[in-house]
N, C-alpha and C positions, 0 to 999 in steps of 0.2 A: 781373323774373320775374312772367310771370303767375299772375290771385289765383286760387283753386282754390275751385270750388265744396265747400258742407258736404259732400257725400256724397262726394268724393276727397280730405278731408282726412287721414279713417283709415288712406287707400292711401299717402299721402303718409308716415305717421308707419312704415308698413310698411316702403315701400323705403328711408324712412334708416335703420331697423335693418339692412338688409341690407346699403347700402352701407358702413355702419359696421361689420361682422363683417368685409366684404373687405380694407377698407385696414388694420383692424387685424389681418390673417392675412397684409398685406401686408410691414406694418412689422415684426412679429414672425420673421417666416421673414428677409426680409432682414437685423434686428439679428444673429441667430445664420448668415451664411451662410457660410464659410469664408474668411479672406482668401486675395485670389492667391497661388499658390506652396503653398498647402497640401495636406494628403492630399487629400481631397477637397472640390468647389466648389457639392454638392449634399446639401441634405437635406430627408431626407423625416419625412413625422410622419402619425401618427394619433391619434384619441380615438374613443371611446363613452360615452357618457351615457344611461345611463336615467334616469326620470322619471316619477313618481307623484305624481297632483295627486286629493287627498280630490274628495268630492263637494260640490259646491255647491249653495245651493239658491236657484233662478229667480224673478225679484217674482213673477211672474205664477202661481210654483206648480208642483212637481217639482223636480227635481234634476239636476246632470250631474256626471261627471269623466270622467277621462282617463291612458292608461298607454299608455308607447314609450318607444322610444331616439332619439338623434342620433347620426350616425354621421361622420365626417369623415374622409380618407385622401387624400395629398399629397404635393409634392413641390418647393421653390425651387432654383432653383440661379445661378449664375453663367454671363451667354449672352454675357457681352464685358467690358470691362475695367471698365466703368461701369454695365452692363445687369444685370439682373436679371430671368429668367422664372419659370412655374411653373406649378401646372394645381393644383387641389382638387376631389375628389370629394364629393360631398354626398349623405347619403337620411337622410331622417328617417322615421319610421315611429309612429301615434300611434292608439291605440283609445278612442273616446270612446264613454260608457255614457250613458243616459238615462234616467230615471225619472219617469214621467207629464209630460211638458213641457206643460203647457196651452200655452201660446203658442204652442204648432207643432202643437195638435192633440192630444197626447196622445202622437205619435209623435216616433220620431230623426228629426234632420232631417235627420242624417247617421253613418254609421259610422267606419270604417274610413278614414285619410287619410294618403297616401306624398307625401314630394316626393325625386323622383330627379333631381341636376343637378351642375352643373360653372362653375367658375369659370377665369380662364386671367389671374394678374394679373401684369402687365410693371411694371419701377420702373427710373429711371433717375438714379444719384446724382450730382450736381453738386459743387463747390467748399463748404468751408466748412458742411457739415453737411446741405443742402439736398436735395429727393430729389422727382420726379415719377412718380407711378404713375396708371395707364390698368388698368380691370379690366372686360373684360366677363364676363359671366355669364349663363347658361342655365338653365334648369329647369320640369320637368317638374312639375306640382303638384294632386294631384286624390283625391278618395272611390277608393275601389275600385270598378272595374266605370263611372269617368268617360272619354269619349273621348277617349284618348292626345291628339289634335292638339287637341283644346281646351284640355291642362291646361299647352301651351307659352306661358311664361312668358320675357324678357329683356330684359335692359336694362347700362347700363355708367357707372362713376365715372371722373371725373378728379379728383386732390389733389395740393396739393403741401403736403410736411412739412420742418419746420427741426428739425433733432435738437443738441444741444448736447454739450459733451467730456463733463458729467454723466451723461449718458443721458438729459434733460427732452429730451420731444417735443410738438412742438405741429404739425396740421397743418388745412389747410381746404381744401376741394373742393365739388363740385358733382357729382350723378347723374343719370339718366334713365332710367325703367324703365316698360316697356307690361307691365301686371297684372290681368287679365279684363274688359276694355273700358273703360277709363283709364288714360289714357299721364301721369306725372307727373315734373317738373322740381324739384331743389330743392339747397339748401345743406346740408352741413356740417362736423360740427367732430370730430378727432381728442386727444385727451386723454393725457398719460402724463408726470405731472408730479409729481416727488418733492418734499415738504413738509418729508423730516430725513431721515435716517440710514433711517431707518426707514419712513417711512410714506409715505405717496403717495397721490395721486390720479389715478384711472387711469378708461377706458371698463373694463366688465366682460368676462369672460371670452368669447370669441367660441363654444368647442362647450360652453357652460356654458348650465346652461337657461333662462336668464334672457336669453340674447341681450345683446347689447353696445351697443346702443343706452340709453345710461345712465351713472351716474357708479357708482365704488367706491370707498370709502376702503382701504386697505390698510396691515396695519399686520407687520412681519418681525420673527418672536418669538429669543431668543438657541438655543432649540433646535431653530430649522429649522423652526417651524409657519410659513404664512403665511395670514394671519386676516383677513378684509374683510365688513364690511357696508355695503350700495347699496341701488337701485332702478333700475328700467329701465324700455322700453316695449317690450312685448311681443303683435304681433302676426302669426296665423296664419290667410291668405290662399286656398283653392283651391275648381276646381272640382268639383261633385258631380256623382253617377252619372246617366246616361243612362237609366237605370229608376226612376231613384227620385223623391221626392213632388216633385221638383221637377228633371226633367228637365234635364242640364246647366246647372243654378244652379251659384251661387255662396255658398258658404259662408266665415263669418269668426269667429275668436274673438279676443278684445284684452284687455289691464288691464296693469297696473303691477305685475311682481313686484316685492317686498320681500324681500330674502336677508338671510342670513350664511355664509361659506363658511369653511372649514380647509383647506389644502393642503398637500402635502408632498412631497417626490422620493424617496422610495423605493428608487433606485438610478440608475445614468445614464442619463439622456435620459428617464426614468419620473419619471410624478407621478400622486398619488390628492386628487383635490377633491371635499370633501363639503359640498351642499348642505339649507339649510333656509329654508321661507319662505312666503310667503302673496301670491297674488293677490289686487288689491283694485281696486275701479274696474271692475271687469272686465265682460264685456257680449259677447251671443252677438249672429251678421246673418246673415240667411235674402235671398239676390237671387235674382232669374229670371236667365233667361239673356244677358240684357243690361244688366246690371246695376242695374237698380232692385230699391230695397228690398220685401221681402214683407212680414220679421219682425225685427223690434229686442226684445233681452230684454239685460236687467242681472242679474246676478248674485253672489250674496254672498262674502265672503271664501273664498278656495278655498285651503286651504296644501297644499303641498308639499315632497317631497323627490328630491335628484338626488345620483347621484353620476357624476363622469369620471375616467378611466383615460385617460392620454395618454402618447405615445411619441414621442420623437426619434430618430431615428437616420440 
């Protein structure tokens, strides 16, 4: 693999989060998907997650936060004896506020930021536990008021995963994703590994606000709680408005959420996961429109909270 310059290493840690949300929205719809001969060979699921993250405040002086939802809507099923297809719709939606930023002036560097996309991911199970999936993915990712054909974004994973009679899964792959003017190649690793009866180690929740790039520990209470504290890498990618202080740039926010969540099923195919936690590490990036840096700013602990609503049916 080639080495990847400093300033595509942040892109790098971006697209394994995302290729790690797909395989594991791959292996998850496949584990539940109907055996042959059943009522039905297809299910579909959705979530919404909102998300409020307090204000932070910038070395360099002011403050930021942020408030939206993620929104997720789906569908796996059964395309042959061994196949497995499916399609996921994706929009996140996120309002970030700002307060005197010296480092950018004084002013937002950016508002308003949607990404509208789709994923379409194939898995094909083999002998003996084994299982290869192929996932491309699209999306559209940009400020309000950014030019639609700028803020296309794609790229596509391959893995293959060993699942055991337990449920322990383990899987490894490799992605490729072109992300506002760097194309990056890279490894990894899929995680979903019980420790007892009870507890496990898992990648985090995929429409959870913390992204799934990261470990959780999880631990299943005798009254149906299921309770986990982790951390992740959490980074968000797009381009910005055509009018604004910097003409189709490139905007980035990053850091390392720190959770704990409670979850519960509520009734079939329903669950409610409540989150709480703090960004730390975290660090805003101001590019032009070919991706050199303008503005690099660090920012202090930012906590948050999320909750998701999800549906199988």
């Amino acid at each position: 693999m080639r080495t990847l310059p400093a300033s595509s290493r942040h892109d790098n840690r971006l697209t394994i989060s995302i290729a790690l949300g797909l395989a594991l929205a791959v292996g998850q719809a496949h584990a539940q998907t109907p055996a042959a001969g059943g009522a039905s060979t297809w299910t579909g699921f959705a979530s919404i997650t909102p998300i409020y993250q307090w204000d932070a405040d910038l070395d360099r002086g002011g403050s930021f936060g942020t408030a939206g939802a993620i929104v997720r809507l789906g569908a796996m099923g059964r395309a042959g004896a061994s196949t497995y297809a499916g399609v996921t719709l994706n929009y996140d939606h996120f309002d970030y506020r700002f307060s005197n930023p010296l480092a950018f002036g004084g002013a937002a560097p950016w508002n308003t930021v949607q990404r509208i996309g789709f994923s379409v991911p194939l898995t094909r199970s083999f002998g003996d536990g084994w299982a290869a999936t192929f996932v491309p993915s699209f999306d559209w990712v940009g400020e309000r008021g950014a030019k639609g054909s700028d803020t296309f974004t794609w790229g596509a994973i391959v893995s293959g995963t060993k699942t055991w009679a337990d449920g322990s899964r383990l899987g490894v792959g490799f992605g490729a994703f072109d992300r506002f003017e760097q194309t990056t190649v890279f490894p990894y690793l899929v995680v979903d590994w019980p420790l007892s009866a009870r507890v496990k180690l898992t990648n985090p929740a995929v429409a959870g606000p913390t992204g799934p790039a990261g470990l959780e520990l999880r631990y299943r209470s005798d009254g149906g709680w299921d309770l986990g504290v982790g951390g992740a890498y959490r980074s968000t990618r797009f381009r910005l408005s055509e009018t604004g202080r910097v003409a189709n740039g490139i905007g980035e926010e990053r850091g390392l959420p720190l959770f704990v969540r409670a979850s519960r099923d509520f009734a079939p195919g329903a669950s409610f996961n409540l989150y709480a936690g703090a960004i730390v590490a975290g660090s805003l990036r101001l590019e032009d429109s070919r991706g050199n840096r303008l503005v690099g700013e660090d920012f202090g602990v930012a906590p948050f909270v999320g909750a998701t609503l999800g549906l199988r049916f």
